[in-house]
mmCIF file of the protein (N, C-alpha, C, O) and its ligand, coordinates in Angstrom:
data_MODEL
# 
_entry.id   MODEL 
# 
loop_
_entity.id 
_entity.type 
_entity.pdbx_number_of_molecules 
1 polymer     1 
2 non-polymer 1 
# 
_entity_poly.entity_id                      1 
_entity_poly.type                           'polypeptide(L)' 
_entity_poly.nstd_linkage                   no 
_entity_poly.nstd_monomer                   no 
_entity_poly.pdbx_seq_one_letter_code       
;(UNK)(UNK)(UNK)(UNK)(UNK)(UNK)(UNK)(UNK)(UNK)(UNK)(UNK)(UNK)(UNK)(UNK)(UNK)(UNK)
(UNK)(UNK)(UNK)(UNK)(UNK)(UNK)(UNK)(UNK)(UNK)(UNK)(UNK)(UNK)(UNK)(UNK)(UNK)(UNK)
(UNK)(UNK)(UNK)(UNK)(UNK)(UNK)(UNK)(UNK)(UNK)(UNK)(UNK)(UNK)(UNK)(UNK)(UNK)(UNK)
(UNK)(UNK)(UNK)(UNK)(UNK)
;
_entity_poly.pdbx_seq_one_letter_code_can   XXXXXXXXXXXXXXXXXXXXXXXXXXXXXXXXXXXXXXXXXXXXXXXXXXXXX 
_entity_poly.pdbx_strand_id                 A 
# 
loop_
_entity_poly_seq.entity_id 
_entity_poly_seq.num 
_entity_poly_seq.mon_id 
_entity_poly_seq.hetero 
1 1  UNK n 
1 2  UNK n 
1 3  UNK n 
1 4  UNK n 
1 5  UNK n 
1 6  UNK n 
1 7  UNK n 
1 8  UNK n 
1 9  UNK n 
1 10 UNK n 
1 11 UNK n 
1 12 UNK n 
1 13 UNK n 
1 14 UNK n 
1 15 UNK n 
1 16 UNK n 
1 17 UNK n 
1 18 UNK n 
1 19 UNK n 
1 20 UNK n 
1 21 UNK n 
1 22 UNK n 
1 23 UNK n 
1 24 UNK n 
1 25 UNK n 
1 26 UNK n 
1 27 UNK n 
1 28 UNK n 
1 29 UNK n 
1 30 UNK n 
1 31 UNK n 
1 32 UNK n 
1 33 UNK n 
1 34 UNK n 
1 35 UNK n 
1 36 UNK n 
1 37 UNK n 
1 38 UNK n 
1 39 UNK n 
1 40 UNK n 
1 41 UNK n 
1 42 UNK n 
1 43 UNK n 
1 44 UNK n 
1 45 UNK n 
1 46 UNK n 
1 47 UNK n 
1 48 UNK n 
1 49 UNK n 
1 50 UNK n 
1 51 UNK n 
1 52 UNK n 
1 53 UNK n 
# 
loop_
_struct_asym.id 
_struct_asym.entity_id 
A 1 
B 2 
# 
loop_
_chem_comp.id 
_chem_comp.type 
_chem_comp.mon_nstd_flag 
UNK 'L-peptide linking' . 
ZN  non-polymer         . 
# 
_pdbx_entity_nonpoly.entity_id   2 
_pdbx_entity_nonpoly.name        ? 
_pdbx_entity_nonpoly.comp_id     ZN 
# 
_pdbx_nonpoly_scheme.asym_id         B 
_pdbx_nonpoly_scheme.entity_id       2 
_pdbx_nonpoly_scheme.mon_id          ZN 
_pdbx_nonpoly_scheme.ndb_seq_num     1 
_pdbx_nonpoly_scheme.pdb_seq_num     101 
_pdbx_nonpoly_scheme.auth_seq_num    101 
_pdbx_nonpoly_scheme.pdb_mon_id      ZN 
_pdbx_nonpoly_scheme.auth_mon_id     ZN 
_pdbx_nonpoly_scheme.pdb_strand_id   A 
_pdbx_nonpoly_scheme.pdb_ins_code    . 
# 
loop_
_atom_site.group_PDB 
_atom_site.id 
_atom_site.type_symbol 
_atom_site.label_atom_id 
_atom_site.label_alt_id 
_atom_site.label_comp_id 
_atom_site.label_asym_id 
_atom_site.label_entity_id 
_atom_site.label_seq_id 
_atom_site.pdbx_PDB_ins_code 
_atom_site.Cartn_x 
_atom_site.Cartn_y 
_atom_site.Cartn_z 
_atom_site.occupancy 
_atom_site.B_iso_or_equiv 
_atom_site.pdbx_formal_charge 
_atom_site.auth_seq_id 
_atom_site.auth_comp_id 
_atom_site.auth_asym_id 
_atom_site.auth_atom_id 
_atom_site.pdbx_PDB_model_num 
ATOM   1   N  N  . UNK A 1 1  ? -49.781 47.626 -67.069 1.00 0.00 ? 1   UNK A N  1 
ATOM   2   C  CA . UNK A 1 1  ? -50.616 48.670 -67.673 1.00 0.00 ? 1   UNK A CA 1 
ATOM   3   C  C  . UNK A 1 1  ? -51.824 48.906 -66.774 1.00 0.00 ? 1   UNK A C  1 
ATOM   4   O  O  . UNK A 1 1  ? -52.411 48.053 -66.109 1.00 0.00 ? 1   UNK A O  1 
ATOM   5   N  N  . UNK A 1 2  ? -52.150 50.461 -66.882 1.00 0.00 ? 2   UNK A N  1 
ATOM   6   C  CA . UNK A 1 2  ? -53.324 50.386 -65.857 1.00 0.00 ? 2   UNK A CA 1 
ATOM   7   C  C  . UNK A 1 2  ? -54.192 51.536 -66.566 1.00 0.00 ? 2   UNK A C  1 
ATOM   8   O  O  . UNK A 1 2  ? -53.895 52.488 -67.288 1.00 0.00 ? 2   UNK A O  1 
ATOM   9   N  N  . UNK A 1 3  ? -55.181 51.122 -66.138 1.00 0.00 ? 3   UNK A N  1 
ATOM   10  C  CA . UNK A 1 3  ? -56.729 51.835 -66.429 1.00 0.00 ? 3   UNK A CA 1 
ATOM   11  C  C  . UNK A 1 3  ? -57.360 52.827 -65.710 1.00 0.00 ? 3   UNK A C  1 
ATOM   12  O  O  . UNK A 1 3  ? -57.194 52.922 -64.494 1.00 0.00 ? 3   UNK A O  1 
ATOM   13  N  N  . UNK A 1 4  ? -58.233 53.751 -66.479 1.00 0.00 ? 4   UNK A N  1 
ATOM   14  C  CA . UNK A 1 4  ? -58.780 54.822 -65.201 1.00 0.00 ? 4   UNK A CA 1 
ATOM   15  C  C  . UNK A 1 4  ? -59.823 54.575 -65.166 1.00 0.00 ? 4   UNK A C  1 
ATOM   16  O  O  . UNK A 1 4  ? -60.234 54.955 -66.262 1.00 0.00 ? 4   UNK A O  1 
ATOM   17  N  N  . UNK A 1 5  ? -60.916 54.024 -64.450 1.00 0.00 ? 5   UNK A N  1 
ATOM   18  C  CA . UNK A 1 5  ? -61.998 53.544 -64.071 1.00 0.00 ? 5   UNK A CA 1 
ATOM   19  C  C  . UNK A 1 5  ? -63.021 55.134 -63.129 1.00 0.00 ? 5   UNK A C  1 
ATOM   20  O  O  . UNK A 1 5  ? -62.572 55.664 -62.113 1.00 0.00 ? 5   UNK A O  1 
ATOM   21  N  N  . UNK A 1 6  ? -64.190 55.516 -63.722 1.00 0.00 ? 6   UNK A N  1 
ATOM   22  C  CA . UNK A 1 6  ? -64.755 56.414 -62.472 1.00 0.00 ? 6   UNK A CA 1 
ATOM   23  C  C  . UNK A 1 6  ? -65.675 55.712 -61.917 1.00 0.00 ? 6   UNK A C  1 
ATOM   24  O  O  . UNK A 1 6  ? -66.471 54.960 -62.479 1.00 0.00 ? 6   UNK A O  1 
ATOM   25  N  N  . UNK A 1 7  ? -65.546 56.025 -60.430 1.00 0.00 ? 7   UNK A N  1 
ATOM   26  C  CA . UNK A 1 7  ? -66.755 56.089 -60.072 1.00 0.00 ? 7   UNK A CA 1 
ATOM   27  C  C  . UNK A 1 7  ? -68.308 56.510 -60.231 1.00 0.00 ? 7   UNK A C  1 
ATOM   28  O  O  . UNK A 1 7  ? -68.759 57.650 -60.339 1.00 0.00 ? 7   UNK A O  1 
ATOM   29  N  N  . UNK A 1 8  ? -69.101 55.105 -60.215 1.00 0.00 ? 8   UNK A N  1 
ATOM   30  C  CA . UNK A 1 8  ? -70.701 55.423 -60.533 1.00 0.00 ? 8   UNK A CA 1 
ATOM   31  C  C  . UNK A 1 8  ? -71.327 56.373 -59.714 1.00 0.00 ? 8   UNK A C  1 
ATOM   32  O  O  . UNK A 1 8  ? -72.095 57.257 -60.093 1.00 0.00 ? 8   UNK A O  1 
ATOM   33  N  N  . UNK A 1 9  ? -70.923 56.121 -58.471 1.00 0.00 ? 9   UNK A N  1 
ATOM   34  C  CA . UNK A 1 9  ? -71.876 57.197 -57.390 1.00 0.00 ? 9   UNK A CA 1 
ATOM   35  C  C  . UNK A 1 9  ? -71.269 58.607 -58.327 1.00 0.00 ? 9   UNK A C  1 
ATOM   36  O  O  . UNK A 1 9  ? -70.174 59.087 -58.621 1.00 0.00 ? 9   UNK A O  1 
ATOM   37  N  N  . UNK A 1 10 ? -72.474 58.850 -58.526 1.00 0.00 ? 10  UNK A N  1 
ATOM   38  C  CA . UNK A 1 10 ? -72.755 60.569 -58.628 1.00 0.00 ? 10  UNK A CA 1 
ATOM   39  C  C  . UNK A 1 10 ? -72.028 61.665 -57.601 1.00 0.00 ? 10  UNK A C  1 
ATOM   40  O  O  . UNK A 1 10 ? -71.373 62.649 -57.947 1.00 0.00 ? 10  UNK A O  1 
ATOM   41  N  N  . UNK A 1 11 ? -72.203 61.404 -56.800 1.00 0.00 ? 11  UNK A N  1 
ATOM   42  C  CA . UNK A 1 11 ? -71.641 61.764 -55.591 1.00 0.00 ? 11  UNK A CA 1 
ATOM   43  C  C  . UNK A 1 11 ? -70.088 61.966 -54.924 1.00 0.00 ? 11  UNK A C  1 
ATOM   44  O  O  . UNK A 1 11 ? -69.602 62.750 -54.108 1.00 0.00 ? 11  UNK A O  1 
ATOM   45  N  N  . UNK A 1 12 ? -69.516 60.672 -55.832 1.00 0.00 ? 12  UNK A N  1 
ATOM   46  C  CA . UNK A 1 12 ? -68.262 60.649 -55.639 1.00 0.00 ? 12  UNK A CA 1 
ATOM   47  C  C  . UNK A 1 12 ? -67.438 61.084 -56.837 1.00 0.00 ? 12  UNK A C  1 
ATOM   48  O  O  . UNK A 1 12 ? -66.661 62.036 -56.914 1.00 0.00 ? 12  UNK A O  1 
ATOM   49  N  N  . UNK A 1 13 ? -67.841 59.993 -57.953 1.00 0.00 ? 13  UNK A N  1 
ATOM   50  C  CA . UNK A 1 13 ? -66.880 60.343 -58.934 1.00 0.00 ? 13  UNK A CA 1 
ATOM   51  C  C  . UNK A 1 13 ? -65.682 60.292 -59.090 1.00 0.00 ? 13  UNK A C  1 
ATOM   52  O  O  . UNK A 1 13 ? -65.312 60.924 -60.079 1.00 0.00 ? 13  UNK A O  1 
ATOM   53  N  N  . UNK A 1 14 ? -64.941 59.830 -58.561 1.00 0.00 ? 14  UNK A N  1 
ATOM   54  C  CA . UNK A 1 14 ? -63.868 59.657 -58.179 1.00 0.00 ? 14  UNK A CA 1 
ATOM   55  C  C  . UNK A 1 14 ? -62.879 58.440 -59.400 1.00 0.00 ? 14  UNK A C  1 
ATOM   56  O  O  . UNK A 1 14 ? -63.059 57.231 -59.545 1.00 0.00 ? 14  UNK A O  1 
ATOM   57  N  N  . UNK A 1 15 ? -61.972 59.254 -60.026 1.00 0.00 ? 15  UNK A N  1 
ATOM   58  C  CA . UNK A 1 15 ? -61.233 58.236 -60.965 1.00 0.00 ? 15  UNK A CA 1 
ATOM   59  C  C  . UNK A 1 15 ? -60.083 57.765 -60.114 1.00 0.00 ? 15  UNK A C  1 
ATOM   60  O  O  . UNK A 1 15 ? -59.311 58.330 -59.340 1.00 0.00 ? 15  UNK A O  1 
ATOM   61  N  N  . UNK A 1 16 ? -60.265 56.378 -60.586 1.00 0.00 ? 16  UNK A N  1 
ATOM   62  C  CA . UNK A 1 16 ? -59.054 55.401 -59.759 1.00 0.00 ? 16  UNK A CA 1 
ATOM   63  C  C  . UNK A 1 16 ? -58.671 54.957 -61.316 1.00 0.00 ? 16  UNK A C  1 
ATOM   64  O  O  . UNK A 1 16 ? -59.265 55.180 -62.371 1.00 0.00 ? 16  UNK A O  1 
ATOM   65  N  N  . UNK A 1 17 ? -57.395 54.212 -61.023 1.00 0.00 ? 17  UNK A N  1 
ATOM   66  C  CA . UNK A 1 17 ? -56.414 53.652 -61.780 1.00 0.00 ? 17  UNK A CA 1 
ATOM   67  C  C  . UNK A 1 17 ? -56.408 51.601 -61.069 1.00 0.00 ? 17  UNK A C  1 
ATOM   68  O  O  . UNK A 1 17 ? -56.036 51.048 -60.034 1.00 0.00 ? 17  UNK A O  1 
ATOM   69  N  N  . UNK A 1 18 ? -56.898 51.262 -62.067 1.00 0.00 ? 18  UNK A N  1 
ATOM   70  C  CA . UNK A 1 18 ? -57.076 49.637 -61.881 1.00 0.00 ? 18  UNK A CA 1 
ATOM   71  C  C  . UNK A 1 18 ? -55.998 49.080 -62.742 1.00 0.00 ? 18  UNK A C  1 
ATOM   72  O  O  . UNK A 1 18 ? -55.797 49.513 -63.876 1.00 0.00 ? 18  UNK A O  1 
ATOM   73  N  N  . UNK A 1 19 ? -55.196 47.967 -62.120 1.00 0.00 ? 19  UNK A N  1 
ATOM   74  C  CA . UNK A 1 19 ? -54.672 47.300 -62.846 1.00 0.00 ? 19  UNK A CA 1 
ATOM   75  C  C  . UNK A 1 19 ? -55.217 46.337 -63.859 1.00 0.00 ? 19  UNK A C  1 
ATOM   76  O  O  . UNK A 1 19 ? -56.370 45.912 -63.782 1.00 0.00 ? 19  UNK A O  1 
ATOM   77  N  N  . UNK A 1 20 ? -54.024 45.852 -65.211 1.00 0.00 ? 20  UNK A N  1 
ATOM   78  C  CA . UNK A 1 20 ? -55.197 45.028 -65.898 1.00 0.00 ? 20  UNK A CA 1 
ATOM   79  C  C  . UNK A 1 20 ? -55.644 43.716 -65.501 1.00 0.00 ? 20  UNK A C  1 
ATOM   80  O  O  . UNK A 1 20 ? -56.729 43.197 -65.761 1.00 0.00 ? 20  UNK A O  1 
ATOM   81  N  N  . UNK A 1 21 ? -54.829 43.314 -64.941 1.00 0.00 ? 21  UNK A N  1 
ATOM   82  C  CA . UNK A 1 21 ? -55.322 41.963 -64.509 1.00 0.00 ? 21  UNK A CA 1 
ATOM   83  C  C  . UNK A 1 21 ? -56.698 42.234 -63.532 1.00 0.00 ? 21  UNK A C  1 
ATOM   84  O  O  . UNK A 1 21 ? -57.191 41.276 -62.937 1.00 0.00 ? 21  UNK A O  1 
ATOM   85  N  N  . UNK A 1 22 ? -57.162 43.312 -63.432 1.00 0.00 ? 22  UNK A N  1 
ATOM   86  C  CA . UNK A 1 22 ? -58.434 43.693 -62.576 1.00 0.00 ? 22  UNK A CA 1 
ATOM   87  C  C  . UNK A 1 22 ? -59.685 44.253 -63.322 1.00 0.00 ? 22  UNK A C  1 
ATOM   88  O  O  . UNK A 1 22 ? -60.764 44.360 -62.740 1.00 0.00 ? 22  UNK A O  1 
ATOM   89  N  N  . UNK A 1 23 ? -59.510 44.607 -64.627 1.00 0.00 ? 23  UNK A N  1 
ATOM   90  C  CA . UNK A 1 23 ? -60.274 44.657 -65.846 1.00 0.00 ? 23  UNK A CA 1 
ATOM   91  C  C  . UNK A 1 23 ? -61.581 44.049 -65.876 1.00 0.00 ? 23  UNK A C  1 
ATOM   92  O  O  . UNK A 1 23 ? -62.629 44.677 -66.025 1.00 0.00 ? 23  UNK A O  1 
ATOM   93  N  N  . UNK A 1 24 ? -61.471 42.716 -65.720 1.00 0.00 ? 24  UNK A N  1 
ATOM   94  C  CA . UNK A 1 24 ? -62.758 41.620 -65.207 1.00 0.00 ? 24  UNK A CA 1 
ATOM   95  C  C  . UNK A 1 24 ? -63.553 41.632 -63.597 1.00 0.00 ? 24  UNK A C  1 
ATOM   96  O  O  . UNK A 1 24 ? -64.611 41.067 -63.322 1.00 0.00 ? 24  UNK A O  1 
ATOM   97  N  N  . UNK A 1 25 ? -63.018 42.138 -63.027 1.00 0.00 ? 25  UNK A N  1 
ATOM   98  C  CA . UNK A 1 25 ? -63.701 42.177 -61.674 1.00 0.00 ? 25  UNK A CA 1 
ATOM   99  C  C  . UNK A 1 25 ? -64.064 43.374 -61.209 1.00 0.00 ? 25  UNK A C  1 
ATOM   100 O  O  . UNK A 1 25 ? -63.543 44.426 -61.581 1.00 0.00 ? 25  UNK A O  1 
ATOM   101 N  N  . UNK A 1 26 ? -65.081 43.273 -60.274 1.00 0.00 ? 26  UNK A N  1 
ATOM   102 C  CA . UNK A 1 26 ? -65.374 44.370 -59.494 1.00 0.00 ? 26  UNK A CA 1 
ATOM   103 C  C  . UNK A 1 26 ? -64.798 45.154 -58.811 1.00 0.00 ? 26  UNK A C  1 
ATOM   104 O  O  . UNK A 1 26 ? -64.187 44.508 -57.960 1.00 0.00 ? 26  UNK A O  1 
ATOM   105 N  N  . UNK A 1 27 ? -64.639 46.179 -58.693 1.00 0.00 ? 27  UNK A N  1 
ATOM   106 C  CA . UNK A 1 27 ? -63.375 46.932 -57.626 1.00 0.00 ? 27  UNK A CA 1 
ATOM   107 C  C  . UNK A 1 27 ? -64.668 47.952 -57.047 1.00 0.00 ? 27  UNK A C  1 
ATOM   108 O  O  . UNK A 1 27 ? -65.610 48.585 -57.523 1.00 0.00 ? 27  UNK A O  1 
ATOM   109 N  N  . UNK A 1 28 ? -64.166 47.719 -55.947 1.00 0.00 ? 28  UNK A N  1 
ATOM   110 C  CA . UNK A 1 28 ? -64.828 48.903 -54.646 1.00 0.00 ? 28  UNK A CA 1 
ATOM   111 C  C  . UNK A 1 28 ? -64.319 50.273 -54.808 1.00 0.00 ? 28  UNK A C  1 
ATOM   112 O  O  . UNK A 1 28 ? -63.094 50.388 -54.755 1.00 0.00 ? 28  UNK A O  1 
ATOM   113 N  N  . UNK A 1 29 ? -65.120 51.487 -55.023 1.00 0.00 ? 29  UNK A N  1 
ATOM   114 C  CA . UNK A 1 29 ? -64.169 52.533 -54.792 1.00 0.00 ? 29  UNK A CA 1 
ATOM   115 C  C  . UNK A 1 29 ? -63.768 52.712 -53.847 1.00 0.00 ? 29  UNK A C  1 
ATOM   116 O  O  . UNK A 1 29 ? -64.360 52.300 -52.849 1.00 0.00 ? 29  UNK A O  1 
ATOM   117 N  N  . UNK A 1 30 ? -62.520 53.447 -53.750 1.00 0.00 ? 30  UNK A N  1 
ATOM   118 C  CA . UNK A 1 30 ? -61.950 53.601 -52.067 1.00 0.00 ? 30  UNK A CA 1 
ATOM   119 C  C  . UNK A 1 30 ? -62.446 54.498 -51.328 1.00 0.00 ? 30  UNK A C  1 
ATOM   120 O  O  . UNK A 1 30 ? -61.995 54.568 -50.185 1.00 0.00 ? 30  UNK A O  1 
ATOM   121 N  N  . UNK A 1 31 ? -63.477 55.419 -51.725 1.00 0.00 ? 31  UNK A N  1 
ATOM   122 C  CA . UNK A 1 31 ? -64.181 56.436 -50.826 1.00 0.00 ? 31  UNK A CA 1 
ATOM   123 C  C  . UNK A 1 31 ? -65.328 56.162 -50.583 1.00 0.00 ? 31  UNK A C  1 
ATOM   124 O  O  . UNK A 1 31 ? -65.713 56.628 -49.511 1.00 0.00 ? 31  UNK A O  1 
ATOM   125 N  N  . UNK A 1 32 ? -66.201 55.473 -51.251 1.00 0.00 ? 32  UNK A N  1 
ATOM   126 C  CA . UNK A 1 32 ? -67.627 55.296 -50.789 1.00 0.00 ? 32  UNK A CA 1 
ATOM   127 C  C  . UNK A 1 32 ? -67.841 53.780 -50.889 1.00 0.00 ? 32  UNK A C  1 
ATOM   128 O  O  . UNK A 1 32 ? -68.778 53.226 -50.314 1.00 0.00 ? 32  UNK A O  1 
ATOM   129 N  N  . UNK A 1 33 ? -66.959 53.143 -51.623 1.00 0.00 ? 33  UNK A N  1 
ATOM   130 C  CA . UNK A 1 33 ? -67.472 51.801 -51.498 1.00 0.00 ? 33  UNK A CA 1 
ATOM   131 C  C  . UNK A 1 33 ? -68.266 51.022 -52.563 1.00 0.00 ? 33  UNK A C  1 
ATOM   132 O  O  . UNK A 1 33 ? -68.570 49.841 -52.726 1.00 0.00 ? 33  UNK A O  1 
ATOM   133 N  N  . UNK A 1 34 ? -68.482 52.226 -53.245 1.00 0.00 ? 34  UNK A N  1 
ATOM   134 C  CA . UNK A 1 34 ? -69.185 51.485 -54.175 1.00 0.00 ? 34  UNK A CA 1 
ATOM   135 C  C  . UNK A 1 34 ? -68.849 50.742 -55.397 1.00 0.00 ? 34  UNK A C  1 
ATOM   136 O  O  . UNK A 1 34 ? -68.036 51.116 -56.242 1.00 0.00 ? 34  UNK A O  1 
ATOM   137 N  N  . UNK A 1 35 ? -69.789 49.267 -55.434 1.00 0.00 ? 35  UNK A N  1 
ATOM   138 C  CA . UNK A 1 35 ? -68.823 48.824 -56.222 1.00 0.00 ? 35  UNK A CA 1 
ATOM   139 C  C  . UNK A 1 35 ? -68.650 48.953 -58.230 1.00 0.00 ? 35  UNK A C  1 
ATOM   140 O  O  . UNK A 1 35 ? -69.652 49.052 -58.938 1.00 0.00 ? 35  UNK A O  1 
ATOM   141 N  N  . UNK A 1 36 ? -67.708 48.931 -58.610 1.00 0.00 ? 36  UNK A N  1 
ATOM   142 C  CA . UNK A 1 36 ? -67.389 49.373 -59.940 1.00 0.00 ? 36  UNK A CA 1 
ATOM   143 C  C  . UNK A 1 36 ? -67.126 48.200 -60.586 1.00 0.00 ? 36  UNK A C  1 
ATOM   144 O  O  . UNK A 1 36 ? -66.430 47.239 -60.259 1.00 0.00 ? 36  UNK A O  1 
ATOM   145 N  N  . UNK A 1 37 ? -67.957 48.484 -61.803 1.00 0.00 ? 37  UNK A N  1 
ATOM   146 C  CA . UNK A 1 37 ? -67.609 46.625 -62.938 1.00 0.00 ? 37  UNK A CA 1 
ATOM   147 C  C  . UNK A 1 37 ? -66.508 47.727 -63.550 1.00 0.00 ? 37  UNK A C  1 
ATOM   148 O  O  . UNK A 1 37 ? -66.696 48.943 -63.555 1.00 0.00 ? 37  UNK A O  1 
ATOM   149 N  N  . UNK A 1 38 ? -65.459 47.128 -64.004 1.00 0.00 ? 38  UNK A N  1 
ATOM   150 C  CA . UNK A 1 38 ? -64.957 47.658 -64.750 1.00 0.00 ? 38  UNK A CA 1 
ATOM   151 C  C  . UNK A 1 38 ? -64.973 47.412 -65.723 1.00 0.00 ? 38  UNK A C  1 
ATOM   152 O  O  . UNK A 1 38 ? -64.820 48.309 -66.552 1.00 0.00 ? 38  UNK A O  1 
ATOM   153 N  N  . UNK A 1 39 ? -65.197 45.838 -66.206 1.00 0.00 ? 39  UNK A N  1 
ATOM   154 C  CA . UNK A 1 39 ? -65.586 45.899 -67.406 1.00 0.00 ? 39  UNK A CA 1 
ATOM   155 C  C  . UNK A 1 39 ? -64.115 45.470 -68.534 1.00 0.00 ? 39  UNK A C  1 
ATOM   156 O  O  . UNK A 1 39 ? -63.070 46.121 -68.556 1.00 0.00 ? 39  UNK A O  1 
ATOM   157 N  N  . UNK A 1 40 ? -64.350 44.473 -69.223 1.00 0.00 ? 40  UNK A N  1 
ATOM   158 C  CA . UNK A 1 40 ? -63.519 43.437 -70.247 1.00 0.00 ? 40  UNK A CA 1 
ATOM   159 C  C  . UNK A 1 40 ? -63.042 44.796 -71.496 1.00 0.00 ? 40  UNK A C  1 
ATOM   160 O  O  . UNK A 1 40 ? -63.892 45.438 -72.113 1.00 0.00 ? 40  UNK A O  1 
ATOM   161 N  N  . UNK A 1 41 ? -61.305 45.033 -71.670 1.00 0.00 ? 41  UNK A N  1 
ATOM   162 C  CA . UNK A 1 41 ? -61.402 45.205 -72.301 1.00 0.00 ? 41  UNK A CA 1 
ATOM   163 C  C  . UNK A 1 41 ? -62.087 45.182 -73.525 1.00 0.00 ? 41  UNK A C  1 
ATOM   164 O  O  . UNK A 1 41 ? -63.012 44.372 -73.585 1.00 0.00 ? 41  UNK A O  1 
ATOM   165 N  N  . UNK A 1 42 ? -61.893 45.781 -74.386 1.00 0.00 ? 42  UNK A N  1 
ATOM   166 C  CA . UNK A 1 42 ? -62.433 45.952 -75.805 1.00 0.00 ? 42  UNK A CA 1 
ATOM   167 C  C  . UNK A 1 42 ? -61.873 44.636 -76.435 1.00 0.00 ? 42  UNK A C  1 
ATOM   168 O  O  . UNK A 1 42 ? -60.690 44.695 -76.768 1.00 0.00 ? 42  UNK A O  1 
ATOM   169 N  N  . UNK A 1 43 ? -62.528 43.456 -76.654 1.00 0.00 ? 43  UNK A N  1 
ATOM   170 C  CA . UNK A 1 43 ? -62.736 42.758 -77.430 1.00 0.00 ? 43  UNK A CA 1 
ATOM   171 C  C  . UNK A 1 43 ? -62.557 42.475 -79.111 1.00 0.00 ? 43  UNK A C  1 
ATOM   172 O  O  . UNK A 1 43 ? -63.081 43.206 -79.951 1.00 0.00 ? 43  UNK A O  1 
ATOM   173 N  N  . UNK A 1 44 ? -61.649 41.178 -79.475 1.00 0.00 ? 44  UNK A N  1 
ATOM   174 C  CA . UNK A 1 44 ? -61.923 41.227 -80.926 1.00 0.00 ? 44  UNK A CA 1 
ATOM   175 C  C  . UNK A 1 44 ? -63.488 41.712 -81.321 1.00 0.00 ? 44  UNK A C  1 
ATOM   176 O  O  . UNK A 1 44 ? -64.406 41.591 -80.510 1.00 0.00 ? 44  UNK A O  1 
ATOM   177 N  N  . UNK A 1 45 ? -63.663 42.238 -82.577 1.00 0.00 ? 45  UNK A N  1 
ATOM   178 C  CA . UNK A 1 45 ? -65.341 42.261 -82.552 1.00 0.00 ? 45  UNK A CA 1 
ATOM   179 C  C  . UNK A 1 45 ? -65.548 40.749 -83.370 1.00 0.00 ? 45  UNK A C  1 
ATOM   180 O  O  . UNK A 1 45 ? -64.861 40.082 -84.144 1.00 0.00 ? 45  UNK A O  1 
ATOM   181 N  N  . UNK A 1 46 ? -66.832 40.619 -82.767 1.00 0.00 ? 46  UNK A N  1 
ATOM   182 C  CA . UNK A 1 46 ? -67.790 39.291 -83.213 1.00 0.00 ? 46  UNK A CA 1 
ATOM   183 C  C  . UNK A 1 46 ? -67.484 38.673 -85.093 1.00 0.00 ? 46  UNK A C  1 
ATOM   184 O  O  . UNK A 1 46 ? -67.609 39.296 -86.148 1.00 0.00 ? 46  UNK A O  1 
ATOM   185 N  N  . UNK A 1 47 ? -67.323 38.125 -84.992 1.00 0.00 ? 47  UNK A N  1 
ATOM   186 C  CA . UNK A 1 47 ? -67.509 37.505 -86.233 1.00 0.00 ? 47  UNK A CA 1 
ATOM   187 C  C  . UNK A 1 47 ? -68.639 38.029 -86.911 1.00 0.00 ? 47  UNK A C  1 
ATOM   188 O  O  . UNK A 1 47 ? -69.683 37.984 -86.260 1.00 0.00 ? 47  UNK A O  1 
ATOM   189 N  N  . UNK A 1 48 ? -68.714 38.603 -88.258 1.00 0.00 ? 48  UNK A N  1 
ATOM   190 C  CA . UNK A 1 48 ? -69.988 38.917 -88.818 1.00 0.00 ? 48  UNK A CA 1 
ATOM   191 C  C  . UNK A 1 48 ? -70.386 37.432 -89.210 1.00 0.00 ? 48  UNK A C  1 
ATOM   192 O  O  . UNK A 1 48 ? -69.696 36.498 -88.800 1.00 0.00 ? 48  UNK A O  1 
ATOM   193 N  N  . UNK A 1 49 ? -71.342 37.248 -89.892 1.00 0.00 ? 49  UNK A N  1 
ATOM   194 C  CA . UNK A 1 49 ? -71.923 35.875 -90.264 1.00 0.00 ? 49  UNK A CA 1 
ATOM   195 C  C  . UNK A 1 49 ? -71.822 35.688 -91.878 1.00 0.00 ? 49  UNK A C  1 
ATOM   196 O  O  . UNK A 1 49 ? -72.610 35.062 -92.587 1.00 0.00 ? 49  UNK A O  1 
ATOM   197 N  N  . UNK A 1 50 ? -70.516 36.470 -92.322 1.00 0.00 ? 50  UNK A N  1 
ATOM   198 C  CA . UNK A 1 50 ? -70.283 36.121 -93.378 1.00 0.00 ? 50  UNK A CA 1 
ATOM   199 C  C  . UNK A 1 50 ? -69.755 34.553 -94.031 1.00 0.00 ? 50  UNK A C  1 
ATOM   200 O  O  . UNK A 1 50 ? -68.827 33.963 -93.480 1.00 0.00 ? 50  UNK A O  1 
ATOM   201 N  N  . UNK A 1 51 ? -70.461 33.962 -95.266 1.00 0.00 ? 51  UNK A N  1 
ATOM   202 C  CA . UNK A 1 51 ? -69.880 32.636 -95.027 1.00 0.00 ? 51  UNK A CA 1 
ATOM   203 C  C  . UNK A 1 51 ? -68.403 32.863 -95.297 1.00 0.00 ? 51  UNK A C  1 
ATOM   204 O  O  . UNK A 1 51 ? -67.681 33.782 -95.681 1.00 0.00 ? 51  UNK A O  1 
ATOM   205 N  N  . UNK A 1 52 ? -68.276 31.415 -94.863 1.00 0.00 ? 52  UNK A N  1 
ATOM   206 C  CA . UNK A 1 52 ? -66.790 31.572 -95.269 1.00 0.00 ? 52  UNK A CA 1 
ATOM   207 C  C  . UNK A 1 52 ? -66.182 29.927 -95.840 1.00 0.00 ? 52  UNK A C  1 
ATOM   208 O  O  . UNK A 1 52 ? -65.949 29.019 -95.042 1.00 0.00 ? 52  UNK A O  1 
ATOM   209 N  N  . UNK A 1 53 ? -66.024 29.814 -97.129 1.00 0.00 ? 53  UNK A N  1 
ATOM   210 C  CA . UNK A 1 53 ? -65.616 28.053 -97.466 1.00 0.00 ? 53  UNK A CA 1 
ATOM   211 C  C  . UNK A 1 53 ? -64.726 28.232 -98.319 1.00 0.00 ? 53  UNK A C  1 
ATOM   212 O  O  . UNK A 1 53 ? -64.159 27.267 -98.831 1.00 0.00 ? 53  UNK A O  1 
HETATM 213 ZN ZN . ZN  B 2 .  ? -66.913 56.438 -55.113 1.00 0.00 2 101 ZN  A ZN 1 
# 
């Protein structure tokens, strides 16, 4: 499965397609270089702090 990630530079903008196992790391864009968090899927959400016994 793969992801479309854009580029931050303003300038470029440029959407790439990241694999998921690349989700967690930084990827360089391929035109300017700059680098892109891509960023952890979407996450269970947090536990509210409801009790629970
Ligand atoms: Zn770029």
């Amino acid at each position: 499965m793969v992801f479309a990630v854009q580029c931050p530079n303003p300038k470029c903008r440029k959407f790439m397609l990241v694999e998921e196992h690349d989700l967690t790391k930084v990827v360089s864009c391929l035109l300017c270089k700059t680098p892109i968090r891509v960023g952890a899927p979407p996450a269970a959400p947090p536990p509210k702090s409801a009790p629970q016994k």
